[in-house]
N, C-alpha and C positions, 0 to 999 in steps of 0.2 A: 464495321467500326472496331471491331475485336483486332483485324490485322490477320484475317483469315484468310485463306484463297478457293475458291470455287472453278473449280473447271466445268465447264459445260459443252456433254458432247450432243450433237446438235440430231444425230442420225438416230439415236437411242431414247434422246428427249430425256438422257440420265445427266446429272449431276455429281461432283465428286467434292467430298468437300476436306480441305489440308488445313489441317492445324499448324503454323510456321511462323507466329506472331515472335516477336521475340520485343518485350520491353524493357527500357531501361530500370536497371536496378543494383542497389550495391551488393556488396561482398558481404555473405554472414560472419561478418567480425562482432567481436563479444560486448553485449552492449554498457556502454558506458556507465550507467546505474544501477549496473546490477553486477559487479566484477566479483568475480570469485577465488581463488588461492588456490586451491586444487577443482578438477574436474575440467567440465567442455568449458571450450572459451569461444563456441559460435551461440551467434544470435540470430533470429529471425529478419526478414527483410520485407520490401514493400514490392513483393511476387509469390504471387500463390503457390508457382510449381516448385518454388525454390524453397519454401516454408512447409507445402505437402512433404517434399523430397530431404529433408530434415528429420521429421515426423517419421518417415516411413524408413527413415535409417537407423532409429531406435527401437521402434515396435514394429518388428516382420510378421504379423501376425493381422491373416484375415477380418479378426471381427475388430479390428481399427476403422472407424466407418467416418468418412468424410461426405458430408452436406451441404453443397451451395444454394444459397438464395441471391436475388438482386434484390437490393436497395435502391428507391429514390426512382421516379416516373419516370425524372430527365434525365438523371446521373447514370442508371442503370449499374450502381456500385455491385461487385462481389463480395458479399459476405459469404463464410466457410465455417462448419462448427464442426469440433471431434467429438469423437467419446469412443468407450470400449463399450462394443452390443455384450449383452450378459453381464457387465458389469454396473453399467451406469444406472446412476439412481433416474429410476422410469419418468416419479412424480416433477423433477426436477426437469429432466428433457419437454416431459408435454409445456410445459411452464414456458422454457425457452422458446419453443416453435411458437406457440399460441401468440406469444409476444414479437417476435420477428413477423409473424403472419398479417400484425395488428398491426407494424410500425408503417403507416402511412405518410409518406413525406414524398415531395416532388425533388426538393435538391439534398441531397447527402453524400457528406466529402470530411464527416471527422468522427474519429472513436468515439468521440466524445458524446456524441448524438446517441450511438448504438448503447453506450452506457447509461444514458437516461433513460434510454425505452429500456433495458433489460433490468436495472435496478427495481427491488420492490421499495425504498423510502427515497426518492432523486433528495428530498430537503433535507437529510440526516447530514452531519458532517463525516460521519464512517463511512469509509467505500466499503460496496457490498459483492464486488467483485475483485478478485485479485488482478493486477496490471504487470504484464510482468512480459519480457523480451526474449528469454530464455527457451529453448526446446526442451532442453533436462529438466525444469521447472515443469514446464505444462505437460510433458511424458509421466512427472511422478504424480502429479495433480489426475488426468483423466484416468491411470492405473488405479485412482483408489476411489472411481467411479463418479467424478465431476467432469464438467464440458469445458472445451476451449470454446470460444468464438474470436474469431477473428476477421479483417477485411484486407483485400489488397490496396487498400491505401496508408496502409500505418504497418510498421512491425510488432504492436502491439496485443498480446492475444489478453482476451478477458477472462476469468477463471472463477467458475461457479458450480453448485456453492460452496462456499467457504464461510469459516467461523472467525472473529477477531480474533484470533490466536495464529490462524493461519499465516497472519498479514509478518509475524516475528519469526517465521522458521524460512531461512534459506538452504542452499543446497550445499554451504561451507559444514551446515550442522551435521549432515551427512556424509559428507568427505571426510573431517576427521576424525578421530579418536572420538569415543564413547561420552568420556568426563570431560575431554575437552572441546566437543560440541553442548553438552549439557550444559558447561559452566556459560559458553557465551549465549548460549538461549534464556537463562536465568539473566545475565548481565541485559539483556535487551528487555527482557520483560520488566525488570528493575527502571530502565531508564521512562519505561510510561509513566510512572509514579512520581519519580524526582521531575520530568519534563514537563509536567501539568502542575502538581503543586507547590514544589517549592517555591517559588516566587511568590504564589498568596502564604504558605507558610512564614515566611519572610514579612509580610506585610502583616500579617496578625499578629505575631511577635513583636512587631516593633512596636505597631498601634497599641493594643490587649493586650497583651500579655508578656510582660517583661520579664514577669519573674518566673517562667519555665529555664531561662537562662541561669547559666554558673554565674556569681558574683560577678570575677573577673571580667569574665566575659560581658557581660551586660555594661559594663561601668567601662569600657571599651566602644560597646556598640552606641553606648546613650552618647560619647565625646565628639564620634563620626557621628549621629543623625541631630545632633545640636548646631551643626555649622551647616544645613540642610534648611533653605528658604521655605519647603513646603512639604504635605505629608510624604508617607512613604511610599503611597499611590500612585502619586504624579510622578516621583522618582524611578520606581520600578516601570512605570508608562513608557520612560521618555529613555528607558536602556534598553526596553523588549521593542518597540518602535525603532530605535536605532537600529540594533542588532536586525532585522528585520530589513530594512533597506539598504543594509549590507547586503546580506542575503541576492532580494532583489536584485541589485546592481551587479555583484559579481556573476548572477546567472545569466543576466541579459546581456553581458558588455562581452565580447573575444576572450580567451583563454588567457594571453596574455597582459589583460587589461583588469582581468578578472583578478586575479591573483596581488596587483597591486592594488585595487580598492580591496581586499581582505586585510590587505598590512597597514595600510593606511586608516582602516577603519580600526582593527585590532588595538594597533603602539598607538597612535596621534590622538586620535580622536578618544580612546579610554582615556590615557592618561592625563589629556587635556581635560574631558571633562570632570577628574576627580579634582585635578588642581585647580580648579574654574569655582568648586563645593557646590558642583550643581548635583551628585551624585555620591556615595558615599562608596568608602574601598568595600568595603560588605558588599553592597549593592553589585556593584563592579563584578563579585566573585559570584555570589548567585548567579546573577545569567548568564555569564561565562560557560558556569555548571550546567544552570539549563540547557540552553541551545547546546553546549556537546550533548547532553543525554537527547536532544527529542533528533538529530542528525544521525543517533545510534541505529533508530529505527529502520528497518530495511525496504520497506513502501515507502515510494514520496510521497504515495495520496494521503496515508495515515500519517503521515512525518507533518504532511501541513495542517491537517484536522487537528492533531497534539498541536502544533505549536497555535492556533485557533481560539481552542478551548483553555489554555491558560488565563487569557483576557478575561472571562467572566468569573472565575475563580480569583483574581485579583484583587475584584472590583465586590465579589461577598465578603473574601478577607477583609476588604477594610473597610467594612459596613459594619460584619458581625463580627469579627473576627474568628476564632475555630468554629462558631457555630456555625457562619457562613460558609464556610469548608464543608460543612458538614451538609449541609443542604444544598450546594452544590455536587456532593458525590451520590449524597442520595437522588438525585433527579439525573443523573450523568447512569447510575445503573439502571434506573427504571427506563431510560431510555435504551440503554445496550440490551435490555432484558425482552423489549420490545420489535428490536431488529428482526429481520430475517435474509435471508439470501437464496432467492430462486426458492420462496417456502420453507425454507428452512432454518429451524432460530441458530439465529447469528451467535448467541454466547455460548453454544454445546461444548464440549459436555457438564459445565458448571450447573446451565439452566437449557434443557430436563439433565438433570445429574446423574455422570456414568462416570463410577468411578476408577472403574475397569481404564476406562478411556481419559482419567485426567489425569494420569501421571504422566502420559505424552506429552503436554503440553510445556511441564518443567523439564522433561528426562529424554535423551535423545537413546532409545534404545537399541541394541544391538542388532543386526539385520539377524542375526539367526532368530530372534525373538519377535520379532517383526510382523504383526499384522494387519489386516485391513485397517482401513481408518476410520475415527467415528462413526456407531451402526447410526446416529440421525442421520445419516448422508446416503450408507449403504442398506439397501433393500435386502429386507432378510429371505434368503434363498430354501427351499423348500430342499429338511435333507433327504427325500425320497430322489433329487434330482441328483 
């Protein structure tokens, strides 16, 4: 079933057995979601030897250890996991095998699946592994003692553990200039904030609290939400909803079909709905601002979790207004605080705090300076060794 070939000599009662399978698979061309400006522009594929033979074209180095298991009674999927021996965090590998060892399932045929058995919270809206196409990505990832896993049915490898911090650093931050990867790593980390709350900020304002506003401005915004049939709830609802099935449509529909429901949604349908007064020009510009910042993100599993968790923060806004904010961010940390990945708290180095290690997270430093990565992740080595 492999596509193997067996020769059998009859006189010896020996066997011979030829690996010559050869299956269909694409070109590692750079994947679509993850395009970068400088560096590699190949992406992994849905063939093992082709993704092994990637892998082993960056790290020439023996203790690169690759691990198959099968998946699935009937499917008999290949799953493969990296890591660097001597480097890789131990507590972190037993974690992974123990749970591949566990995953009992008869049919398995998506990432998807291998992701909920590996994750430690499946119900969290944070993904706890990183998702990512890239060979340069998952080369700098198990260098600094994290595992791939992967399957030959997806070009998708998994990448654990990792910190939510992790999910904001690509491999552009790397490629260029110092200050000018630091500034866009700041610019991204920036956009979690305006992509989540602005929109409830927007709605407590208008509901609560007028007068944090300039005069001008306020006596402005109060002329636009007076020609507004309903609070500012429904309104912000019925933009983040649109916007949103935007979204949907153009990912689902052809490339070229896509692109004119963006323009169609963008001109026609804004403009109409400002001139219709079912939405107000404010409104308009908020989510506009929103959805560019939560698209900045460079995960789409985290890009759709942000755009997720704005909803409920909305919807405190214009119950409490800032105090609803307010109790929605406190419960939004207790929960990140709670996280882990492959046993490992998920918000390091904030929480256990290494401050040695949190200036990575804003500051892209210079490879001469350049060390290991968070010690929660890296096992501390004995220096007699």
């Amino acid at each position: 079933c492999n596509g193997e070939t067996i020769i059998i000599l009859l006189q010896s009662n020996l066997m011979i057995r030829l690996s010559n399978a050869e299956f269909a698979h694409r070109t590692p061309d750079e994947p679509e979601n993850e395009q970068v400006i400088r560096g590699s522009h190949e992406g992994f594929v849905e063939n093992f030897e082709t993704n092994v033979s990637l892998m082993r074209k960056r790290i020439k180095n023996n203790n690169l250890v690759v691990k198959k298991v099968l998946l699935g009674n009937e499917t008999k999927t290949t799953a493969y996991y990296f890591y660097i021996e001597g480097v890789v965090d131990q507590e972190a590998l037993k974690t992974v095998e123990k749970r591949l060892d566990e995953l009992n399932t008869d049919m398995f045929y998506s990432i998807g699946q291998l992701s909920d058995c590996l994750e430690d919270h499946v119900w969290s809206p944070f993904p706890q592994l990183l998702n990512t196409e890239r060979p340069d990505r998952v080369v700098a990832n198990i260098l600094e003692g994290k595992i791939a896993i992967m399957t030959d049915l997806s070009p998708t490898a998994l990448i654990g553990p990792v910190t939510f911090f992790s999910f904001y650093q690509i491999p552009d931050d790397f490629n260029a200039r110092v200050l000018v990867g630091t500034f866009y790593r700041l610019m991204r980390i920036f956009s979690f904030f305006s992509a989540i709350f602005l929109p409830a900020f927007y709605i407590a304002i208008v509901s609560f609290h007028f007068e944090v506003l300039p005069l001008e401005l306020a006596n402005k915004v109060k002329e636009d939400i007076n020609q507004i049939p309903y609070r500012p709830f429904i309104e912000a609802m019925i933009m983040e909803l649109t916007i949103e099935l935007i979204r949907e449509a153009s990912v689902r529909l052809p490339k070229s079909i896509g692109q004119t429901i963006g323009i169609v949604g963008g001109l026609v349908i804004g403009e109409s709905i400002v001139s219709a007064g079912l939405v107000s020009n404010l409104m308009v510009i908020v989510v506009a601002f929103t959805a560019i910042s939560s698209f900045v993100v460079p995960s789409v599993e985290l890009n759709t979790s942000i755009r997720m968790l704005r909803f409920p923060f909305m919807f405190l806004a214009s119950l409490f207004g800032f105090f609803g904010i307010v109790i929605g961010t406190f419960l939004l940390v207790i929960h990140l605080l709670n996280l882990s990945s492959f046993q490992r708290p998920y918000f390091s180095p904030i929480i256990p705090f290494n401050p040695k290690e949190l200036r990575k997270i804003f500051i892209r430093e210079p490879y001469y300076k350049a060390k290991k990565q968070a010690t929660s992740f890296s096992p501390k080595k004995d220096d007699n060794t």
